[in-house]
C-alpha positions in Angstrom: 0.0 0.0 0.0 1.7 3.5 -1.1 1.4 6.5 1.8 0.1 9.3 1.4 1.9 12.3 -0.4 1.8 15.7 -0.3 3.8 18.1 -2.6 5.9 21.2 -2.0 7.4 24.3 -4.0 10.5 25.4 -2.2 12.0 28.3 -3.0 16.0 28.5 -2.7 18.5 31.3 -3.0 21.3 28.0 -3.6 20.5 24.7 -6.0 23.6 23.3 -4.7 22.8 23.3 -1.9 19.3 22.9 -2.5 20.7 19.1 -3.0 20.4 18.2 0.5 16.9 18.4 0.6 17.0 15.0 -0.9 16.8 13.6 2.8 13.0 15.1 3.2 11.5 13.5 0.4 11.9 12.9 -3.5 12.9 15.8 -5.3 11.0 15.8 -8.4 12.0 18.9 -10.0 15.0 21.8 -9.5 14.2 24.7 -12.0 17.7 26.5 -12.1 16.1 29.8 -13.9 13.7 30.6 -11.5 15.6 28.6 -8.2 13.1 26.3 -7.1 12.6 23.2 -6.2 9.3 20.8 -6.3 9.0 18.0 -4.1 6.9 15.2 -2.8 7.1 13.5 1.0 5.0 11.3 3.4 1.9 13.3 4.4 2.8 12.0 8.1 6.0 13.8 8.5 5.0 16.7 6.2 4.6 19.0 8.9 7.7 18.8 10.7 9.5 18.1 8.0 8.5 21.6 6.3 9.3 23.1 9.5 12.9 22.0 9.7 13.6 23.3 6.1 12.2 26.7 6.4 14.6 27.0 8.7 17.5 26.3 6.2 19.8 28.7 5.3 19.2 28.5 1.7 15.6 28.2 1.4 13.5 31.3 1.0 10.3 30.3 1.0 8.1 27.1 1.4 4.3 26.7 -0.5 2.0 24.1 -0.4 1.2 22.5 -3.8 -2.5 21.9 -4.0 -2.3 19.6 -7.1 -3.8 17.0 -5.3 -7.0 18.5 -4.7 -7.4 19.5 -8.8 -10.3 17.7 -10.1 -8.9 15.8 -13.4 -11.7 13.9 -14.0 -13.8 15.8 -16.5 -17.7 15.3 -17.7 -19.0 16.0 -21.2 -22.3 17.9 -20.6 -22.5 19.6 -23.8 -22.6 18.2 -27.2 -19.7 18.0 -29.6 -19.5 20.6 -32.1 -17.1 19.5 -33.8 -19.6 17.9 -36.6 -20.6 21.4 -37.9 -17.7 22.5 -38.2 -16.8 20.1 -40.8 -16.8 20.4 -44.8 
């Protein structure tokens, strides 16, 4: 059974050092033009574990992603078009 995950944006002033973050959860993505990083870790240890890297040196600024509560599942209430459109 796979836990629970929540995602973060952190914000970093230092990729290189923006490494270590590693040991909080899986870095999914660094973004060297705009110096962030988004990761993923265990909803259970989210909390303290956000709280111990806002207190790193390097890191600016920490945001929830809310990605997980986007609906993706979509309904087709109107009709398709795309019929009259055709020649």
């Amino acid at each position: 059974m796979l836990p629970e995950r929540t995602g973060y944006i952190i914000w970093v002033s230092d990729l290189k050092a923006a490494r270590t973050l590693e040991k909080y959860g899986t870095v999914h993505y660094m973004s060297r033009k705009m110096h962030y990083v988004a990761m993923y870790m265990n909803a259970e240890r989210a909390e303290e574990a956000v709280k111990t890297i806002s207190r790193l040196p390097f890191v600016r600024k920490v945001e929830r992603s809310y990605r997980n509560e986007l609906k993706t599942e979509y309904s087709k209430d109107t009709e398709d078009k795309t019929r009259f459109y055709s020649m």
